[in-house]
Backbone as a chain_set.jsonl record, in Angstrom:
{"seq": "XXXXXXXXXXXXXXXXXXXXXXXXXXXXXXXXXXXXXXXXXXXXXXXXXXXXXXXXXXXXXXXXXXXXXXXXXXXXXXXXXXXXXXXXXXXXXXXXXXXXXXXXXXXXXXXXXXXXXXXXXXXXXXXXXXXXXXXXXXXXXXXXXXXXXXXXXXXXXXXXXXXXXXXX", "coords": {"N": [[-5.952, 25.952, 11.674], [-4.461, 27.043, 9.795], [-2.239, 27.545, 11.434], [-1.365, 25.291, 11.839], [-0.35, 24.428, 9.915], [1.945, 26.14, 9.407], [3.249, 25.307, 11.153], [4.268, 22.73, 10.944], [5.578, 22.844, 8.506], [8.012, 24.917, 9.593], [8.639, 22.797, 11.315], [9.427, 21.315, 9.382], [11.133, 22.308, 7.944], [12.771, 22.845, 9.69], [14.3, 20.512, 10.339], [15.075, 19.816, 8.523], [17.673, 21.479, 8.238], [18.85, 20.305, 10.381], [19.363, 18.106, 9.713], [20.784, 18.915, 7.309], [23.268, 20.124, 8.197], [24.45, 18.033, 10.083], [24.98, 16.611, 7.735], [26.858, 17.902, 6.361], [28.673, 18.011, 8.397], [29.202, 15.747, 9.015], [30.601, 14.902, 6.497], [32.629, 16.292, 6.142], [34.193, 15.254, 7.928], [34.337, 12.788, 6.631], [33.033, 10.682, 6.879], [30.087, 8.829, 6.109], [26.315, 9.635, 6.182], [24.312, 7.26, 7.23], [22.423, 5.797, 4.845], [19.618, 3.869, 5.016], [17.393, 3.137, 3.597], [16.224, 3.509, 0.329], [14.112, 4.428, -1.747], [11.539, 4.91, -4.684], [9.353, 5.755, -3.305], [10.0, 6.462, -0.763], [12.581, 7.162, 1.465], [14.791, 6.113, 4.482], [16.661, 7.298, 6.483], [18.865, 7.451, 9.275], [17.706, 9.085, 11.325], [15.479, 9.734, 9.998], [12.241, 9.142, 8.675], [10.818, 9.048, 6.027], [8.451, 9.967, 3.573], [6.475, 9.679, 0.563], [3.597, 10.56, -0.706], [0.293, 11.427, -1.194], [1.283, 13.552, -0.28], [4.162, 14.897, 1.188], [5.667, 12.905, 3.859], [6.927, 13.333, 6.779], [8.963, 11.039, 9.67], [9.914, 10.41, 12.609], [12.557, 8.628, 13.653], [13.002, 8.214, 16.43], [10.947, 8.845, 17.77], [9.163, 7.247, 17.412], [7.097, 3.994, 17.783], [5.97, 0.52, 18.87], [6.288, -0.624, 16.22], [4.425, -2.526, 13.715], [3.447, -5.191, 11.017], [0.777, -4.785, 8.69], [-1.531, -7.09, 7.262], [-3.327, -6.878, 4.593], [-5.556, -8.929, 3.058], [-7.498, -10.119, 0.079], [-8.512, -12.432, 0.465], [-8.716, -15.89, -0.574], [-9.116, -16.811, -4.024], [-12.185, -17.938, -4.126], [-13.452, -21.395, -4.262], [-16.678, -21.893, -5.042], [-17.149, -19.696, -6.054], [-15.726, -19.23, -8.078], [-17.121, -21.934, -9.629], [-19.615, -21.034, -9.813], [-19.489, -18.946, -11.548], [-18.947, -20.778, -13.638], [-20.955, -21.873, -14.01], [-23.084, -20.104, -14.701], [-21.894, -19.345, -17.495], [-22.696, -21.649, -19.174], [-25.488, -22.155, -18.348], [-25.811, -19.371, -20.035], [-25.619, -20.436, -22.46], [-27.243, -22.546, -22.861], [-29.559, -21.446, -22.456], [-30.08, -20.006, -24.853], [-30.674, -21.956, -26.936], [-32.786, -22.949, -25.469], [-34.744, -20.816, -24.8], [-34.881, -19.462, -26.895], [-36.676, -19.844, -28.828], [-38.865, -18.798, -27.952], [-39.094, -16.123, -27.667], [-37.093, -13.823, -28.99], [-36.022, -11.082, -27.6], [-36.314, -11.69, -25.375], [-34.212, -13.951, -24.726], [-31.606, -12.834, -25.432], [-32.055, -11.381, -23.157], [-31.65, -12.694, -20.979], [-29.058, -14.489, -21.74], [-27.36, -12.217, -22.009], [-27.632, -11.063, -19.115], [-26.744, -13.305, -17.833], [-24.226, -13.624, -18.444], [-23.217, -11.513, -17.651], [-23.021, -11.836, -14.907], [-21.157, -14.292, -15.161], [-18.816, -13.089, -15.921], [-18.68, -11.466, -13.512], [-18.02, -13.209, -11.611], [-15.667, -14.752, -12.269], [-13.921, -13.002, -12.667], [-9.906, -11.572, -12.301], [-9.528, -11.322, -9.08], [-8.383, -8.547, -6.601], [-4.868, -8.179, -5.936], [-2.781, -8.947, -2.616], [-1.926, -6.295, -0.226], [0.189, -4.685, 2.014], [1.009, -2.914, 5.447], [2.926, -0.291, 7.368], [2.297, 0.247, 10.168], [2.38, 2.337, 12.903], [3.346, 3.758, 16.314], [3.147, 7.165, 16.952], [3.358, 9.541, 17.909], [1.446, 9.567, 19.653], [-0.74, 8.691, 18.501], [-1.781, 6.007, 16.195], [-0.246, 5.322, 13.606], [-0.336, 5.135, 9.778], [2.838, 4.648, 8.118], [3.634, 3.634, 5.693], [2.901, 1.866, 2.63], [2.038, -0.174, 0.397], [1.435, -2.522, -2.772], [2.888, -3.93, -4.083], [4.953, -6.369, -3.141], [8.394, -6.735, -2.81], [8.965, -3.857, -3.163], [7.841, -3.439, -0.377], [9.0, -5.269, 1.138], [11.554, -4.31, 1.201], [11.763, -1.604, 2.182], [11.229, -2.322, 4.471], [13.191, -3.446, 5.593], [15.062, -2.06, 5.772], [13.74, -0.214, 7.348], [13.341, -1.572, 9.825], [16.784, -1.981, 10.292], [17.193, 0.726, 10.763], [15.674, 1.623, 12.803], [17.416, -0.582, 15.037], [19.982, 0.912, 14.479], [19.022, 3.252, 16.184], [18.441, 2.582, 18.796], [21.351, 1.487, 19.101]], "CA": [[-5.472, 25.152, 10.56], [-2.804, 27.925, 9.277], [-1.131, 28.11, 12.522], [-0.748, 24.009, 12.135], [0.565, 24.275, 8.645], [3.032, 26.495, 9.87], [4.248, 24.683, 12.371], [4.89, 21.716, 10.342], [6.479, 23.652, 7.749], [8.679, 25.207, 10.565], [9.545, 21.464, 11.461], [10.417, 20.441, 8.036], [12.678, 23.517, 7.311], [14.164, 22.416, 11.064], [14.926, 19.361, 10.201], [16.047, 19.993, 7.319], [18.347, 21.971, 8.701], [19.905, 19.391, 11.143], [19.743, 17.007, 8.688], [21.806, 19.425, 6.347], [24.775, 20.505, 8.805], [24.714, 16.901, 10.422], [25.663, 16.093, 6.896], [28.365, 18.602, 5.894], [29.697, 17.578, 9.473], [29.96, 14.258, 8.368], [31.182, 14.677, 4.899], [33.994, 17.025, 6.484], [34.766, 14.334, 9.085], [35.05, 11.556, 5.723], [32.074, 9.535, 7.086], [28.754, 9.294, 5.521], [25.089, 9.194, 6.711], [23.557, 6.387, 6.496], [21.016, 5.967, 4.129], [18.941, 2.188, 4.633], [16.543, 2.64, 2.053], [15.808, 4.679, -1.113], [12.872, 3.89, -2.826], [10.867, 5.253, -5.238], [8.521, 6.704, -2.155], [10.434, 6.786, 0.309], [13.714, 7.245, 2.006], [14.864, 6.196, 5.696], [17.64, 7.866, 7.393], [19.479, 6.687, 10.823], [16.916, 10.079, 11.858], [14.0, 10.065, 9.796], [11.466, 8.245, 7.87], [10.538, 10.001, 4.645], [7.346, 8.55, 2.488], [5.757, 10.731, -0.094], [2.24, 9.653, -1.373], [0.357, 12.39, -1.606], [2.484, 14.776, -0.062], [5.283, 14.667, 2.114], [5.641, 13.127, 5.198], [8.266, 12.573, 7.744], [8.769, 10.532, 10.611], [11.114, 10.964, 13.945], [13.245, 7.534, 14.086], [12.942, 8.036, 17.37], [9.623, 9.049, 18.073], [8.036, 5.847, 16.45], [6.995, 2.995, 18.39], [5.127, -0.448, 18.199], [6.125, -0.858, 14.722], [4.013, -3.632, 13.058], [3.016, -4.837, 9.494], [-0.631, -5.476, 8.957], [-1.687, -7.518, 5.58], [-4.741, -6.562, 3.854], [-5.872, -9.599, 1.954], [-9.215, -10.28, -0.013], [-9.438, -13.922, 0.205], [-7.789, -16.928, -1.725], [-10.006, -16.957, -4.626], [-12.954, -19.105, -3.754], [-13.989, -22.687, -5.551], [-17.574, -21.69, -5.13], [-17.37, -18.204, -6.469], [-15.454, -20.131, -10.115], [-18.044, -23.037, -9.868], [-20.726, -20.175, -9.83], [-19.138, -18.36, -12.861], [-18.706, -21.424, -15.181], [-22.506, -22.505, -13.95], [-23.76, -19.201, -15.792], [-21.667, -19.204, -18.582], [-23.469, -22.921, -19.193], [-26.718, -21.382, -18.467], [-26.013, -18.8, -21.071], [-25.636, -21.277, -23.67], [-28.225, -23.218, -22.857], [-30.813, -20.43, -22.357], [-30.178, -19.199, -26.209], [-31.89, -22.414, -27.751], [-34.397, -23.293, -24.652], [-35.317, -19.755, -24.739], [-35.561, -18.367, -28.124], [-38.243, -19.99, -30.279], [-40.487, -18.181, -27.634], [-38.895, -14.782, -27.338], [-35.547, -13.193, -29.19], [-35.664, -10.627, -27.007], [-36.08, -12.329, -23.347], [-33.121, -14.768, -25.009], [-30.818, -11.87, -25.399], [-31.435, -9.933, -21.883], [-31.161, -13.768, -20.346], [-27.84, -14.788, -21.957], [-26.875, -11.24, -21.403], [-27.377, -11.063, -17.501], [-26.147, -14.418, -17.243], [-22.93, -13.296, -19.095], [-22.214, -10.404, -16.695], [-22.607, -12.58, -13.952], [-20.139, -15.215, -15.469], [-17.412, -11.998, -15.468], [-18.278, -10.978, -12.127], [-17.754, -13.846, -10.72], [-14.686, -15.108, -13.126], [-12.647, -12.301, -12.758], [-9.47, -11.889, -11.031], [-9.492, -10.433, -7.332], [-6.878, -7.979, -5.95], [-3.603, -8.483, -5.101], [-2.861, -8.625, -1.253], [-1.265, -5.382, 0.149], [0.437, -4.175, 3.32], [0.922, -1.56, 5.587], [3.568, -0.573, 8.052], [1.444, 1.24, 11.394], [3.455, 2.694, 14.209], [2.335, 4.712, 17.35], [3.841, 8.419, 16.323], [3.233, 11.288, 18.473], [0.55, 9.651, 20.668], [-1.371, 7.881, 17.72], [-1.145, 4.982, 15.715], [-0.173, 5.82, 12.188], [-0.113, 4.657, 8.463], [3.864, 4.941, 7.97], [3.994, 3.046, 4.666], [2.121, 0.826, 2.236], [2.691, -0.678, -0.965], [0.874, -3.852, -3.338], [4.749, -4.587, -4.357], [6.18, -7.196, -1.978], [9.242, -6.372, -3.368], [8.899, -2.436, -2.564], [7.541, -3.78, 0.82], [10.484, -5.923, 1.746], [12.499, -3.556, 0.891], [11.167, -0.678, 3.225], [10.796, -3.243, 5.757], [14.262, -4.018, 5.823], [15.396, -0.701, 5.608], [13.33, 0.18, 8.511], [14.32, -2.321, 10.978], [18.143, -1.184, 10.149], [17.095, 2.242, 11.376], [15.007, 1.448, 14.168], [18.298, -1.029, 15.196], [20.888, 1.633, 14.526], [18.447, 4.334, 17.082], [18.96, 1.94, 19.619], [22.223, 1.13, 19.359]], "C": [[-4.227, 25.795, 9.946], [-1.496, 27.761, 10.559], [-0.334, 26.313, 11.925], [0.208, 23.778, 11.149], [1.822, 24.986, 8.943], [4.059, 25.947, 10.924], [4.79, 23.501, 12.114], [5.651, 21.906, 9.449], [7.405, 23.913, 8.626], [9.443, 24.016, 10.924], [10.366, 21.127, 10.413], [11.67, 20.925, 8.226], [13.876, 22.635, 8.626], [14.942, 21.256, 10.895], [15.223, 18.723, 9.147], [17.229, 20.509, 7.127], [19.484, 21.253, 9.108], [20.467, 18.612, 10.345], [21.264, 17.49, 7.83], [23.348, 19.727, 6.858], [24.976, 19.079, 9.756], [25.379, 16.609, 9.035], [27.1, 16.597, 6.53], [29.45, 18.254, 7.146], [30.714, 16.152, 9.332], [30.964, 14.255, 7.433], [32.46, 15.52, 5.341], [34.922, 16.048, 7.215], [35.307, 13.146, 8.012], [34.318, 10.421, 6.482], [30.751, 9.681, 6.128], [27.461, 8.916, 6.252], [24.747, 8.236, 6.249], [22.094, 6.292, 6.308], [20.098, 4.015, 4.338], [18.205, 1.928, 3.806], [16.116, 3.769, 1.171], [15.192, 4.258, -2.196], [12.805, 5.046, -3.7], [9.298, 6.274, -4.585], [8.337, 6.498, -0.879], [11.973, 6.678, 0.783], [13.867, 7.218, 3.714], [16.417, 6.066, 5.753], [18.021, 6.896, 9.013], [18.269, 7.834, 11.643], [15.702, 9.778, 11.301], [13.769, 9.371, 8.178], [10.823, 9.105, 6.635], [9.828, 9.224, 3.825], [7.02, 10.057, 2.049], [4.675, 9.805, -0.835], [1.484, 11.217, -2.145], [1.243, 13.93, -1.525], [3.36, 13.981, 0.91], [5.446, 13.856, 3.328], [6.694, 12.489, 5.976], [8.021, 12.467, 9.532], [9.709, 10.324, 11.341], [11.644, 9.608, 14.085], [12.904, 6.965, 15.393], [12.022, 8.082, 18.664], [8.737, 7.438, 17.74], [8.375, 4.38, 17.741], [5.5, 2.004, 18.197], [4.972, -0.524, 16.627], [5.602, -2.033, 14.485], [3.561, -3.551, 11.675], [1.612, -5.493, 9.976], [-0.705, -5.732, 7.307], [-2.987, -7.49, 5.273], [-4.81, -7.683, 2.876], [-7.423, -9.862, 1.407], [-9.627, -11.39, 0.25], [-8.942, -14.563, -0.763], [-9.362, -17.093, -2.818], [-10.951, -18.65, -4.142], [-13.658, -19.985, -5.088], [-15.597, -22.397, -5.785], [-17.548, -20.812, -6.224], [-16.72, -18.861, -8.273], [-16.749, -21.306, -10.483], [-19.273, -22.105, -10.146], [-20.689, -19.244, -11.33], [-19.099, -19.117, -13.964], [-20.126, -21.843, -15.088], [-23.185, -21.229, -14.727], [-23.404, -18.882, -17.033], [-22.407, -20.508, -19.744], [-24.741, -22.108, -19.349], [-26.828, -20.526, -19.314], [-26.08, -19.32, -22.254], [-26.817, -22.051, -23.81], [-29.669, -22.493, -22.67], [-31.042, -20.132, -24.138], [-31.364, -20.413, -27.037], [-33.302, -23.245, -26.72], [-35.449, -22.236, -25.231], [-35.798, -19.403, -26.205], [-36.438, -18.545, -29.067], [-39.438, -18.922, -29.611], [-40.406, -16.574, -27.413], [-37.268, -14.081, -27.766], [-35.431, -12.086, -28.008], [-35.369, -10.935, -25.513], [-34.617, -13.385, -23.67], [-31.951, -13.501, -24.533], [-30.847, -11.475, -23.89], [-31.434, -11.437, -21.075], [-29.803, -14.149, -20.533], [-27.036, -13.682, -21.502], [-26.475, -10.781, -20.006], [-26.739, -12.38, -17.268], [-24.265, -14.28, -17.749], [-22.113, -12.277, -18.299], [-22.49, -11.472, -15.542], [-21.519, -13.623, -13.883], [-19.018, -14.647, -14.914], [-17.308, -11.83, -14.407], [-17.132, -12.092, -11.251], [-15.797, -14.565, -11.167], [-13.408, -14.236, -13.134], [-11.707, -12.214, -11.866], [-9.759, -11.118, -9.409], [-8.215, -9.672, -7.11], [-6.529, -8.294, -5.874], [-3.787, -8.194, -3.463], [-2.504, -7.14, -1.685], [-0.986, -5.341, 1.757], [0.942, -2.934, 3.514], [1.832, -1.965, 6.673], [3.035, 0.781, 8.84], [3.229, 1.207, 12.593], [2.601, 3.422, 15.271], [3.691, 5.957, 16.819], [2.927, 9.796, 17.399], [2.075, 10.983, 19.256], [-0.931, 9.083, 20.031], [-0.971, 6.687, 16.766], [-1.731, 5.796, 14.368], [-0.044, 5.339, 10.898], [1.361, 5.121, 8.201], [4.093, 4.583, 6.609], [3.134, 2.037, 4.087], [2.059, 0.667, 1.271], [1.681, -2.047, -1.368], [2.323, -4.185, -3.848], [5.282, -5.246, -3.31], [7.645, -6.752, -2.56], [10.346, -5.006, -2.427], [8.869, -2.519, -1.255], [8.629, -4.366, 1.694], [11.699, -4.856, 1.765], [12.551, -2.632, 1.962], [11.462, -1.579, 4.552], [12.104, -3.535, 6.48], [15.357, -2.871, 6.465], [14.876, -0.027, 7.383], [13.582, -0.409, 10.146], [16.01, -1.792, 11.055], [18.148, -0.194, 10.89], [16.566, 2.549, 12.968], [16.298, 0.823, 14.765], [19.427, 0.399, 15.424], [20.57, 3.005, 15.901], [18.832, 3.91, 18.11], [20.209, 1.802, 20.247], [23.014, 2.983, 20.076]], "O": [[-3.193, 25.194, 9.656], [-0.27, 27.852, 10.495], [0.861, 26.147, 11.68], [1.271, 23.172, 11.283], [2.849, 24.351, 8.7], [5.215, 26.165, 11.284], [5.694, 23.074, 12.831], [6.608, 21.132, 9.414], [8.063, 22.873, 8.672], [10.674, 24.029, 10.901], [11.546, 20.775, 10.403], [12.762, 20.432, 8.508], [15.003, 22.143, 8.59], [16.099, 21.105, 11.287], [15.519, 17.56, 8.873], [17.908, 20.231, 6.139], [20.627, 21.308, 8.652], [21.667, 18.383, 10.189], [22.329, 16.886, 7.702], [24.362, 19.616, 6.17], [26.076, 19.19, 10.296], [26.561, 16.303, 9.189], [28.145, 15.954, 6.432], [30.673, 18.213, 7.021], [31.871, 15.741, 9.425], [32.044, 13.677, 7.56], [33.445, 15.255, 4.652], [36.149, 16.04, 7.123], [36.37, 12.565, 8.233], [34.882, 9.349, 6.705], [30.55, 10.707, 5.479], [27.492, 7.894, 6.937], [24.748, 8.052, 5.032], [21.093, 6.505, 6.992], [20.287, 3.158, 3.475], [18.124, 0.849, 3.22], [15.695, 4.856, 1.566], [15.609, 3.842, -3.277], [13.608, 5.978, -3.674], [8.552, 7.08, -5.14], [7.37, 6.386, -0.126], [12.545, 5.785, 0.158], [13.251, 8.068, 4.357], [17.17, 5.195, 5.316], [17.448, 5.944, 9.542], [17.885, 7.366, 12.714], [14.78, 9.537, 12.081], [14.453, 9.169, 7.175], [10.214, 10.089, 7.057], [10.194, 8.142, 3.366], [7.148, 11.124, 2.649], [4.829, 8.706, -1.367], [1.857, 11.861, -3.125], [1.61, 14.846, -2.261], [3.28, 12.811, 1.284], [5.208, 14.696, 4.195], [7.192, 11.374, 5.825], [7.404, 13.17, 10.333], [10.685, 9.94, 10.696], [10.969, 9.135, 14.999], [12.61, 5.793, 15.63], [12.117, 7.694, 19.829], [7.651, 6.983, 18.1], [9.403, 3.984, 18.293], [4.425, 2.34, 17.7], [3.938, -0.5, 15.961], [6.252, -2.921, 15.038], [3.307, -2.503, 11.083], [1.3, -6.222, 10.918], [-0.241, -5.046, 6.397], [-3.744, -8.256, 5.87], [-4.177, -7.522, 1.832], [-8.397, -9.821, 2.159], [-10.831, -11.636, 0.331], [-8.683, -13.99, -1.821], [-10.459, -17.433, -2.375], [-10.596, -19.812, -3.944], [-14.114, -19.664, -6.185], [-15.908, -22.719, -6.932], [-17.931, -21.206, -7.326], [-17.338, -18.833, -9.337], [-17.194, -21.404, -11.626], [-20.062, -22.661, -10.91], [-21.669, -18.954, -12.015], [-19.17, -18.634, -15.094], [-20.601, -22.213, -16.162], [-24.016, -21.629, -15.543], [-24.178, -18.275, -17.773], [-22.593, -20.274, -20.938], [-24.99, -21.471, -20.373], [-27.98, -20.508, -19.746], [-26.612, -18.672, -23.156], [-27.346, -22.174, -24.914], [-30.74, -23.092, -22.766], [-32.186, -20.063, -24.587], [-32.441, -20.112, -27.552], [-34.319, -23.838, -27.08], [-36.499, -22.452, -25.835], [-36.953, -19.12, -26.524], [-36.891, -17.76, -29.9], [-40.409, -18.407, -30.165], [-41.362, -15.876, -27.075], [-36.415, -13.88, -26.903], [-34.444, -12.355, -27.323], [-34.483, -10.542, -24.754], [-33.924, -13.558, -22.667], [-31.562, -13.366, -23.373], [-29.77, -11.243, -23.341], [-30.962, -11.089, -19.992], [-29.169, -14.19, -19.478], [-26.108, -13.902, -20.723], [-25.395, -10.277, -19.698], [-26.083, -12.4, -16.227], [-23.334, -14.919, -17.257], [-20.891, -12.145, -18.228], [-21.433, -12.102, -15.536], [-20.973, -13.889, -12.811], [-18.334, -15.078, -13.986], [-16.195, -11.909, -13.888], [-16.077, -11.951, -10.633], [-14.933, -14.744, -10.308], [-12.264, -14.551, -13.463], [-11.983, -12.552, -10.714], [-10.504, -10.15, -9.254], [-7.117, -10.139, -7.411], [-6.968, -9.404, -5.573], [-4.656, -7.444, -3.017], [-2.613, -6.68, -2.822], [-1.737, -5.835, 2.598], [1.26, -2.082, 2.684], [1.925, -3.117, 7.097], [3.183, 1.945, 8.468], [4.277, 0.61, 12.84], [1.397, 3.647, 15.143], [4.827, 5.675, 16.437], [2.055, 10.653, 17.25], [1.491, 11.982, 19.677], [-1.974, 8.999, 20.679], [0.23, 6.464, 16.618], [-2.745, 6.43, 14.078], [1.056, 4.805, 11.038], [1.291, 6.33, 7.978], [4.937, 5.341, 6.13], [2.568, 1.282, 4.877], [1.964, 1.788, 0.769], [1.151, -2.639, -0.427], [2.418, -5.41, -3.77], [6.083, -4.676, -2.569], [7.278, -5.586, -2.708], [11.367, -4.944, -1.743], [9.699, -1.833, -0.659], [9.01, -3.927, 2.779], [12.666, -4.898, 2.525], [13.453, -2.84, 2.772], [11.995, -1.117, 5.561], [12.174, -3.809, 7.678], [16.177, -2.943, 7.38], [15.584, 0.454, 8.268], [13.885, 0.149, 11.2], [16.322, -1.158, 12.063], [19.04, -0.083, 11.732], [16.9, 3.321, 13.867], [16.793, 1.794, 15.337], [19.605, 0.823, 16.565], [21.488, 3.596, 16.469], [19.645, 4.631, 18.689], [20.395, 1.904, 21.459], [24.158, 3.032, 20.529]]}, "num_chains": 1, "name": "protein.A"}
């Protein structure tokens, strides 16, 4: 486990390295690297893919293959699942004067459970999200992933550019 940390460390520094005198080469020459995207967590290079989440991680332009997006959604809120939430909030109303001449307390823990069930069911649902997988070093990998379409498009756009420019 130390040796591995070292050896990814060892990469960074390296290619941090290239990165750094590829640049001053440039900037001497009166060109600039190009940058395709600069987020908020992440940055992609014409070389390398740069996401930070929890930590660091970078990815070889040129190493990466089968890029696809995959969309995580929960489900268009369902008509059942609201028809089921306004049918207990009903039932809670109508439990208070069926119920209570014969029991304040069974009233209460009836309207009560029927009241968290109303919420459950009533409330909203996640947002989608996506993710951008690749094959990387001989596995398929989590490269990127965001609930911001926005953020997502953005990356997305950014990343094609780069993948495009490797090519070319």
């Amino acid at each position: 486990m130390e040796e591995e940390s070292r050896v990814k460390s060892h990469l960074h520094a390296v290619l941090l390295l290239c990165a750094t005198r590829e640049g001053v080469q440039a900037r001497e020459e009166g060109w600039e690297l190009p940058v395709f995207y600069r987020g908020p967590r992440a940055v992609i290079t014409h070389h390398v893919v740069e996401v930070s989440r929890e930590h660091r991680r970078l990815f070889m332009v040129a190493e990466m293959s089968d890029v696809h997006i995959v969309r995580f959604d929960p489900g268009a809120d369902d008509a059942g699942r609201h028809i089921a939430g306004v049918s207990a909030l009903v039932a809670a109303v109508v439990a208070v004067p069926v119920v209570g001449p014969a029991s304040m307390l069974l009233t209460v823990v009836v309207a009560g459970a029927l009241s968290a069930g109303a919420v459950v069911c009533l409330r909203p649902r996640n947002a989608c999200w996506w993710q951008v997988r690749a094959g990387y070093r001989g596995a398929v990998v989590e490269v990127f992933s965001s609930r911001d379409e926005r953020e997502f498009a953005g990356f997305c756009r950014g990343l094609v550019r780069s993948l495009e420019y490797a090519e070319a």
